[in-house]
C-alpha positions as semicolon CSV with decimal commas, in nm:
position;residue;x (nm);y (nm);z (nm)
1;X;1,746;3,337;0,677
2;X;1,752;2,938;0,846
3;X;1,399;2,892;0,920
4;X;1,339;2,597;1,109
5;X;1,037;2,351;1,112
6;X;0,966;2,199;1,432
7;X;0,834;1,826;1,470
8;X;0,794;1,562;1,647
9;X;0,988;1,306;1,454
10;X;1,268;1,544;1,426
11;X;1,372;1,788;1,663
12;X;1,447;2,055;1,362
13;X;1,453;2,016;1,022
14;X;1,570;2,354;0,788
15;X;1,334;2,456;0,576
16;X;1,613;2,400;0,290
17;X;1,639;2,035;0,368
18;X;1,217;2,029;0,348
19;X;1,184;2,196;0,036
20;X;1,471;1,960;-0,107
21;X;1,288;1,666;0,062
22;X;0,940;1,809;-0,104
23;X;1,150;1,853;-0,493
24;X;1,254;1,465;-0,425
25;X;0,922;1,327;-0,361
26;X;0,687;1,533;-0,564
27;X;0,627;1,561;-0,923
28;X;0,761;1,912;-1,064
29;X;0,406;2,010;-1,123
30;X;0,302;1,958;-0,797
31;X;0,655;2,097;-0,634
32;X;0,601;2,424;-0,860
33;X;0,202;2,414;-0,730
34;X;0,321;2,365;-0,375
35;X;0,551;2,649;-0,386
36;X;0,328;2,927;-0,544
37;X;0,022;2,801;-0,332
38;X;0,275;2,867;-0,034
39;X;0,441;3,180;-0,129
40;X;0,097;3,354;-0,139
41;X;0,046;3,312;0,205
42;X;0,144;3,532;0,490
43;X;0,433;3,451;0,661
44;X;0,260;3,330;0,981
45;X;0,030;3,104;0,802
46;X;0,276;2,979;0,565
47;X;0,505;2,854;0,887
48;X;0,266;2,666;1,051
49;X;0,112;2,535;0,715
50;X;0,485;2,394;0,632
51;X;0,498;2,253;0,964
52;X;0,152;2,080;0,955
53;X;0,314;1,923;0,623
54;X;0,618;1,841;0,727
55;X;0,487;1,681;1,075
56;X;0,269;1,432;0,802
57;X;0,523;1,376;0,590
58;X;0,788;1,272;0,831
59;X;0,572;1,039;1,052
60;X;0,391;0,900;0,758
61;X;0,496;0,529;0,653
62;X;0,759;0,474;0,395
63;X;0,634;0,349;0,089
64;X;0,569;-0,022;0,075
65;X;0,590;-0,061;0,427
66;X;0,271;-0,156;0,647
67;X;-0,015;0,062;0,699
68;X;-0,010;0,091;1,070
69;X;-0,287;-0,055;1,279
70;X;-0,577;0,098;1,378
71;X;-0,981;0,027;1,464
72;X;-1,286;0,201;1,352
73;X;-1,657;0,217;1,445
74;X;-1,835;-0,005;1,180
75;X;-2,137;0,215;1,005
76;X;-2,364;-0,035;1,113
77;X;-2,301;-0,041;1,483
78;X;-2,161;-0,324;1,682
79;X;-1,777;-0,411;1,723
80;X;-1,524;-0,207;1,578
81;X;-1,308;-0,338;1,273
82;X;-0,912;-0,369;1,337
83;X;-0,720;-0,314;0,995
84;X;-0,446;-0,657;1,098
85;X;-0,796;-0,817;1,125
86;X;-0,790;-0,847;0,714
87;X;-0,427;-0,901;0,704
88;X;-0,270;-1,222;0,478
89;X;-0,704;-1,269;0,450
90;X;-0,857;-0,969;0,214
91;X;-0,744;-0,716;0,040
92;X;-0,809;-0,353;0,175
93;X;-0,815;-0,043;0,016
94;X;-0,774;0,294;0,214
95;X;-0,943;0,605;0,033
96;X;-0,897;0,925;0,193
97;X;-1,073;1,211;0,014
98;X;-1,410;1,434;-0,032
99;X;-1,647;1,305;-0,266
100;X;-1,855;1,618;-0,231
């Protein structure tokens, strides 16, 4: 069965050509994690779950190129900081995670 993924970067991708785009870019471990996490699902939730990763994956930027821009509310209050605000200036480092 051709399953296709729908997104917006792509009209239609296989689900073939995503998993051999997932076995190119992840480490086996995580590939063979990926897969069995995935295959325990039900069919419903595993399609929209591939989806949701492969609408990420195909928008996100290539590696080494520029994070895109973007502006967020500063803890403190008062004017929001721009990320090209720091460019050629300070370094920046982007952590996204749960430290729960």
């Amino acid at each position: 069965m051709v399953w296709q993924l729908h997104t917006s970067a792509r009209s239609n991708m296989a689900a073939d050509t995503f998993t051999d785009l997932l076995r190119k870019y992840l480490s086996e471990k995580d590939f063979n994690r990926m897969m069995a996490f995935t295959a325990a699902m039900e069919p419903a939730r595993r399609a929209v779950m591939l989806k949701f990763i492969a609408e990420r994956e195909t928008q996100a930027p290539a590696i080494g190129s520029n994070a895109p821009d973007f502006r967020l509310p500063r803890l403190e209050g008062g004017e929001p900081v721009q990320l090209s605000s720091f460019h050629g200036k300070k370094p920046v480092a982007l952590i996204f995670g749960s430290y729960t």
